[in-house]
C-alpha angles and dihedrals in degrees: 000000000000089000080068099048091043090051089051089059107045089051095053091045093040119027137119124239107231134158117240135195094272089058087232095117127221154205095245126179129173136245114007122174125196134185137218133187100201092191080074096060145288114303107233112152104252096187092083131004118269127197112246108182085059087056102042083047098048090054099048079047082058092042097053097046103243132152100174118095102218095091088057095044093050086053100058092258115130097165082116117038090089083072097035101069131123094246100045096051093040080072090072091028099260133138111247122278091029099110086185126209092009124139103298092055093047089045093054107017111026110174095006117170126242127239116233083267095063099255122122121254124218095260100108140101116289093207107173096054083054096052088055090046095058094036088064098039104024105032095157092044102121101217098072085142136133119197116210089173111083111171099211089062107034093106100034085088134053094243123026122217106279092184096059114163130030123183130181134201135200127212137149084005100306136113117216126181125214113197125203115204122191097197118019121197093203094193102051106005107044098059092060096039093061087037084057113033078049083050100053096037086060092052091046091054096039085062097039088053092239132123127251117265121164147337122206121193115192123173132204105193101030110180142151112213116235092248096060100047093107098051087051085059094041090053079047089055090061139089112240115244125214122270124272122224134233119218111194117201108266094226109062116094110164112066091223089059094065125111142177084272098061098054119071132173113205126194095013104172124172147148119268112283133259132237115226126169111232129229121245 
């Protein structure tokens, strides 16, 4: 994960000091891009450890469409509960929990209707089956791409989709994925955006009988929070550990059949993690 570390350090020679909604203030710079071979080995951050089951979670919770954090809660994952809070989602008339139109619901139901009570029908586009469904009849087609930025909806939720676009690309017989991110908390984000988007590009190739290529991960808005400016130079100050693998279950063959079980990490090896405060 050199890319990481080298990003890091651009940011904290090079960044700009500039104020952010959360009044935390950041060193912000603008337009990063980072590449991943994922035939080398699955890129989970080993200079400090990183939560996993939250990650593998968070992307079925995608997958499936959902917007409510219960799924994650019964399963032991809290990343959204800052945003899930009564008194965060009474500010767009929701019960708590409800996140309302996030990325599950652009992924599965883009552009969906509302019943008379407020709450979304099914009628929307089910981008991400699409998506499968191209990619296996159509692989050269260029508009492999999933939104998750609506801008109808944008502030309709308490915290708009940051990684927005995502395209993949076949060739020689892989899929690789190339994310764009509009606001990029390098410290805590950035590390399980790359982890996922590498995820999910393994489950998509594993259905659509292709090998893994690359993942790209470019960011608009690229930023450490000044409280985390430390922890960015404690993660500088470690060696870099080799890559751990995934293994998928062999049999699935429908991304929506996919569950916690089928997903392992082996050899995972990292440094002792490192407490950050997050910015809400």
């Amino acid at each position: 994960m050199k890319q990481y570390l080298e990003l890091l350090t651009h940011i904290l020679n090079t960044g700009t000091k500039k104020g952010d909604r959360t009044g935390t203030g950041t060193q912000s710079i603008f337009g990063h891009q980072m590449r991943f071979n994922l035939a080398d080995g699955f890129p989970l951050l080993t200079t400090k450890k990183v939560h996993i089951k939250s990650i593998i979670y968070e992307l079925l919770w995608f997958i499936k469409g959902d917007t409510n954090i219960k799924y994650l809660q019964d399963h032991g994952v809290t990343i959204w509960d800052e945003w899930a809070t009564a008194e965060q989602t009474a500010r767009f008339d929701r019960q708590a929990g409800d996140l309302g139109p996030v990325y599950g619901h652009q992924w599965r139901n883009f552009g969906a209707s509302k019943d008379d009570d407020g709450a979304y029908n099914l009628d929307g586009f089910d981008q991400l089956k699409s998506l499968i469904n191209e990619i296996k009849t159509n692989p050269n087609s260029r508009r492999l791409i999933i939104s998750g930025w609506n801008p109808i909806e944008a502030n309709q939720v308490a915290l708009p989709p940051c990684h927005t676009l995502f395209q993949f690309f076949v060739a020689d017989g892989k899929l690789s994925c190339q994310l764009y991110q509009r606001s990029a908390d390098v410290f805590l984000g950035v590390p399980f955006n790359i982890a996922s988007y590498a995820l999910l590009t393994h489950l998509i190739a594993q259905v659509c009988d292709l090998q893994v290529g690359e993942f790209i991960w470019t960011g608009g808005d690229t930023h450490l929070y000044n409280n985390h400016i430390e922890q960015a130079k404690l993660q500088l100050s470690r060696e870099p550990l080799p890559l751990c693998q995934l293994q998928l279950n062999p049999k699935i063959k429908d991304l929506f059949a996919f569950t916690f079980d089928d997903i392992q990490i082996t050899n995972y090896q990292s440094h002792e993690r490192i407490t950050a405060q997050v910015a809400v």
